[in-house]
Backbone bond lengths (Angstrom), bond angles and torsions (degrees), N, CA, C in turn:
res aa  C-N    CA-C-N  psi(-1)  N-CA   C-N-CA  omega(-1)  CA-C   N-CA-C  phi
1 X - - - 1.444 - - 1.524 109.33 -
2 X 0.988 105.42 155.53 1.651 102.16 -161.92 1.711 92.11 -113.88
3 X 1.822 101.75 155.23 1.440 108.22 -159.57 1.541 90.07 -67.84
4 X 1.383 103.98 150.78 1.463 106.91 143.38 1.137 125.54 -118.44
5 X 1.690 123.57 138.20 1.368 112.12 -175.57 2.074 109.35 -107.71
6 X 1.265 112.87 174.91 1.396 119.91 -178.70 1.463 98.56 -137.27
7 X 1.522 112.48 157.42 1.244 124.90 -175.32 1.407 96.00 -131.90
8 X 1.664 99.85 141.58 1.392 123.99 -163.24 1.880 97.70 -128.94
9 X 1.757 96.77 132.07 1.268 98.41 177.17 1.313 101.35 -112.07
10 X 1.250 112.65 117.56 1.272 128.06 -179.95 1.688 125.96 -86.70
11 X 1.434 127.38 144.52 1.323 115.05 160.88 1.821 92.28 -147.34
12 X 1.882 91.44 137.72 1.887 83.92 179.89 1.483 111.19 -67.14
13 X 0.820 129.10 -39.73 1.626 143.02 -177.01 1.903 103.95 -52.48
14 X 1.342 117.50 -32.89 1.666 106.28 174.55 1.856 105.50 -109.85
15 X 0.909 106.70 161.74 1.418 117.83 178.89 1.950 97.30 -147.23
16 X 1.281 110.23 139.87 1.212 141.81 -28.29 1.500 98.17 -47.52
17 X 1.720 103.95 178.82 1.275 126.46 -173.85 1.432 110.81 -48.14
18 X 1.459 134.02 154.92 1.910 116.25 172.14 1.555 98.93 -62.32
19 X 1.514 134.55 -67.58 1.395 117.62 -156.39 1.354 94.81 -153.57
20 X 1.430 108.27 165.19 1.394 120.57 -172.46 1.436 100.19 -120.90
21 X 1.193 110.61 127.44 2.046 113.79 159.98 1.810 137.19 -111.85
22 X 1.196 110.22 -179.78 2.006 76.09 174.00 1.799 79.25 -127.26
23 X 1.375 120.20 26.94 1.673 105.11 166.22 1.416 92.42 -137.99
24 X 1.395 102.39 152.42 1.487 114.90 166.15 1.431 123.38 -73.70
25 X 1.620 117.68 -18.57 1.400 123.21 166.59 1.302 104.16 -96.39
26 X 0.844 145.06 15.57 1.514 135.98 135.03 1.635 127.84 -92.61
27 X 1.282 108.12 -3.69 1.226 114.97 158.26 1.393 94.26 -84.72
28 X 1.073 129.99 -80.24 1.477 126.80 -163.36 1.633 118.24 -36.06
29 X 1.043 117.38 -51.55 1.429 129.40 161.85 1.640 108.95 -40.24
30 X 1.386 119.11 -46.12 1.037 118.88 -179.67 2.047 118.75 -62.75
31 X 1.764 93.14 -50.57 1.387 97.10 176.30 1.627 119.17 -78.73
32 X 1.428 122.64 15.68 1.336 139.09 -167.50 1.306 88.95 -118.65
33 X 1.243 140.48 -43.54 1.876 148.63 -144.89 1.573 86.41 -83.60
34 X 1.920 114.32 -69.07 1.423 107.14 -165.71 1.426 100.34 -120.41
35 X 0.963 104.95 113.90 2.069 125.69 -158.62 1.781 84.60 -91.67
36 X 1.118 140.51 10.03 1.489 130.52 -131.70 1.846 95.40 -88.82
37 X 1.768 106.07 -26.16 1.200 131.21 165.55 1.257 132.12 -112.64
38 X 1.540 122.15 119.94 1.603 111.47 -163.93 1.710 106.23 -97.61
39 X 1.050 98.14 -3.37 1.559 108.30 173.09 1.739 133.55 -62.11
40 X 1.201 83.14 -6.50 1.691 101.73 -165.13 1.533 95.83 -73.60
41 X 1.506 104.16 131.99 1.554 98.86 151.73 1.744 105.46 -140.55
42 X 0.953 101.14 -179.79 1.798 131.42 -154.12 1.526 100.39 -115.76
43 X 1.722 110.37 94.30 1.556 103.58 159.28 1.146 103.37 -120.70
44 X 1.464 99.85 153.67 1.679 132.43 -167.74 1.621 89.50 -81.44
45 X 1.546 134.22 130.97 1.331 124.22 133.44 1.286 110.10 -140.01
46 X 1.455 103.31 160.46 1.761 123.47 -171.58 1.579 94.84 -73.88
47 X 1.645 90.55 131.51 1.701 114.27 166.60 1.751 81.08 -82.37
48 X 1.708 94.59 135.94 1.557 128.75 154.34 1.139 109.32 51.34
49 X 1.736 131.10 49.17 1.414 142.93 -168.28 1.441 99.24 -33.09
50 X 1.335 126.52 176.84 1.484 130.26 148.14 1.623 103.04 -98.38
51 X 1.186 98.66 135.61 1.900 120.67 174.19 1.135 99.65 -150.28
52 X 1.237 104.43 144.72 1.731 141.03 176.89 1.423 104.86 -77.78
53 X 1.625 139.06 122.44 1.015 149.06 164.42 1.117 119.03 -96.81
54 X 1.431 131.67 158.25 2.009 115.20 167.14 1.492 83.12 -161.59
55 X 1.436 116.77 116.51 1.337 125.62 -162.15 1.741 90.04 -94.04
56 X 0.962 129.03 -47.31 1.348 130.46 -173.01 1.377 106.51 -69.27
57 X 1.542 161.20 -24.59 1.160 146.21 129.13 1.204 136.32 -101.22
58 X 1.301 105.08 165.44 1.928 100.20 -167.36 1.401 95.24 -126.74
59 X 1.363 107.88 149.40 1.984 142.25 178.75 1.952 96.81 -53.78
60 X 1.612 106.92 103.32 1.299 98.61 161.88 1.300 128.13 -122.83
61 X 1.313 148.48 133.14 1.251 142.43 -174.69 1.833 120.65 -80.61
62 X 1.181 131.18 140.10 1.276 116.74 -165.82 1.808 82.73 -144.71
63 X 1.070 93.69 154.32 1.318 107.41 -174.90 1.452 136.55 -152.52
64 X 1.363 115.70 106.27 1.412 115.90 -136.67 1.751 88.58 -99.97
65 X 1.339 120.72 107.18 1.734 143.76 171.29 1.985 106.30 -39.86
66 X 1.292 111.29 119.81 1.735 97.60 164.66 1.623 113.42 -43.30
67 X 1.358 114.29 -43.58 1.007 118.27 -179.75 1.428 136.95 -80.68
68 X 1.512 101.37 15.56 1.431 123.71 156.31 1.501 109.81 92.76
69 X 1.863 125.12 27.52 1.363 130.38 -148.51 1.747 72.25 -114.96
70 X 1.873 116.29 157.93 0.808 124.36 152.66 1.803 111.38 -108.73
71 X 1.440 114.31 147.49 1.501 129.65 173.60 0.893 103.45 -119.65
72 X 2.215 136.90 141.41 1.199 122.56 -155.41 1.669 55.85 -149.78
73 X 1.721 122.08 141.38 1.681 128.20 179.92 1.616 88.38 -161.25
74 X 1.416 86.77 146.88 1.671 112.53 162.99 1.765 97.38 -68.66
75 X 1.429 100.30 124.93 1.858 104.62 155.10 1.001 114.09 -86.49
76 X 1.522 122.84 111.05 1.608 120.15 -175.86 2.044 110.18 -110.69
77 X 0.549 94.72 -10.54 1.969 111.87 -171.95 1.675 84.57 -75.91
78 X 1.256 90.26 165.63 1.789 117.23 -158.85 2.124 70.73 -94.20
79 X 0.986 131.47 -83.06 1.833 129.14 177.82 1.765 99.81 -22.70
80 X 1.200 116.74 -60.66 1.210 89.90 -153.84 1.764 113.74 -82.67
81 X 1.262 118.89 16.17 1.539 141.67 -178.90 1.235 94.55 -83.76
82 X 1.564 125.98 -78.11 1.387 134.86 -177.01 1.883 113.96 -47.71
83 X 0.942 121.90 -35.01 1.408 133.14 160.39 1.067 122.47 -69.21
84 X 1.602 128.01 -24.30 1.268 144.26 -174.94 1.834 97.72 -78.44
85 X 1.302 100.29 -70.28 1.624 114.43 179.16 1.589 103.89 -50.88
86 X 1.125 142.02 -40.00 1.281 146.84 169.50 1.788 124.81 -62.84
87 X 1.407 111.91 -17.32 1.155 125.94 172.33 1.982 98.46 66.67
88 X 1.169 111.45 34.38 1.428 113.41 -168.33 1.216 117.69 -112.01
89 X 1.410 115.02 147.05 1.754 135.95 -177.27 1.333 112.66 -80.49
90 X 1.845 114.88 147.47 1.411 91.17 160.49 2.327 71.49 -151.34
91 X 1.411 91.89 157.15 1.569 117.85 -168.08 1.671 112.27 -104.42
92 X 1.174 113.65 119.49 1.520 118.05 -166.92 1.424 92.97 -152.36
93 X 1.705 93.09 112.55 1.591 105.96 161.82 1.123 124.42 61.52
94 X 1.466 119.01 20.70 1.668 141.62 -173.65 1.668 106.35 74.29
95 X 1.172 117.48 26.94 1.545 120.09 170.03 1.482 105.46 -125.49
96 X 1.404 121.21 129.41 1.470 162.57 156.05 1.552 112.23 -42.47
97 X 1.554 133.26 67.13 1.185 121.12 167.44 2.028 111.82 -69.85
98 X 1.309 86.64 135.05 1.653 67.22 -174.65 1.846 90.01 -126.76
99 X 1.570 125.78 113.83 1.212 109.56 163.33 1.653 129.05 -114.38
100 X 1.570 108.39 156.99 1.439 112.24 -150.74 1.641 97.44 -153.06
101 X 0.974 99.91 139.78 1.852 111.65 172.39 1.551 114.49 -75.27
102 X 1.161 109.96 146.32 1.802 112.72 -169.07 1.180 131.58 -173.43
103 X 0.993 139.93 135.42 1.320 140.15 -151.80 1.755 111.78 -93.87
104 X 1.428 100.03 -31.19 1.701 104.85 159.23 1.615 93.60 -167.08
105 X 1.359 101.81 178.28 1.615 119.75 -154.68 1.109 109.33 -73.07
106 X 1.517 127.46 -10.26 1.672 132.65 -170.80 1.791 84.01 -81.48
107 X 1.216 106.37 -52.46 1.850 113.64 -169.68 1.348 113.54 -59.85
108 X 1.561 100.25 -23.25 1.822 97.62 -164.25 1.956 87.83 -90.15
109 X 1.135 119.53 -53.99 1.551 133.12 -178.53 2.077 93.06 -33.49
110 X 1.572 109.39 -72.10 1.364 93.45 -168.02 1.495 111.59 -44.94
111 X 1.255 118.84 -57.51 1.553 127.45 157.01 1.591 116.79 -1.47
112 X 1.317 98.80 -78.40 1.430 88.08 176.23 1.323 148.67 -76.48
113 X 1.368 97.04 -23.97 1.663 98.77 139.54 1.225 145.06 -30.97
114 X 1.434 97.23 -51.75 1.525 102.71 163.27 1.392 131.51 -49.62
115 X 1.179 107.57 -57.72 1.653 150.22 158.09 1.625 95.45 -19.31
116 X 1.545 103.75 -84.74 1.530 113.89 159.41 1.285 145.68 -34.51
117 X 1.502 121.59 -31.96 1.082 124.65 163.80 1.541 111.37 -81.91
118 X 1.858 115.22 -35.05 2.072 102.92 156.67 1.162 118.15 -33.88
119 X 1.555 121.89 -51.93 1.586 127.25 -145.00 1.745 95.36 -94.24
120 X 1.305 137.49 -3.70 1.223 137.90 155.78 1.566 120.30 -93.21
121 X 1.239 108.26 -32.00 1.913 118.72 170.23 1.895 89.13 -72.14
122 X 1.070 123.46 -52.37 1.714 107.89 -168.40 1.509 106.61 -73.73
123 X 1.723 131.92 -3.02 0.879 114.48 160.82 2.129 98.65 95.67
124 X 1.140 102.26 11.27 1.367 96.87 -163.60 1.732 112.41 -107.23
125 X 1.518 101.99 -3.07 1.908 116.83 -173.53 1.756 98.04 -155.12
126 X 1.031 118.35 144.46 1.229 137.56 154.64 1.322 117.93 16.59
């Protein structure tokens, strides 16, 4: 099926958006028709993106402290999802976020271990 995109006329000052279209010259027509606001702009977004679901585990962040503390957190951010599905590290301030998909925190914990022992074999943490 081929993407379809929609055009959104935007102004920061109203919420929701002013109007939605499925052509970009009918948005334009639109912000050309009532000029009444020059603020308006026109973003392109995909009708019904494709995203990866996994109903049986959820995106958790674990986070291994310089100072040797463990943090076990829900990943809720659109970043920490894509990092989650990736089983991937990222290094802040000499602390080890490590996120991983999991069904509960015993599952996500072995997880990051794993995770943890990459980011010490690549030479990149402790």
């Amino acid at each position: 099926m081929a993407h379809q995109k929609i055009y959104i006329v935007d102004d920061s000052s109203e919420a929701p958006p002013r109007a939605v279209f499925d052509s970009k010259e009918k948005a334009l027509q639109y912000t050309n028709r009532f000029k009444t606001n020059r603020k308006y702009v026109i973003f392109e977004q995909e009708l019904n993106p494709y995203f990866e679901a996994d109903p049986e585990r959820m995106p958790i962040k674990i986070i291994f402290g310089a100072e040797g503390d463990i943090c076990i957190d829900r990943g809720n951010r659109e970043q920490d999802i894509e990092l989650a599905m990736a089983n991937d590290y990222i290094l802040d301030s000499g602390d080890l976020y490590c996120y991983t998909l999991a069904k509960d925190e015993s599952e996500a914990l072995i997880n990051a271990m794993k995770i943890r022992d990459r980011a010490i074999e690549e030479g990149d943490w402790q």
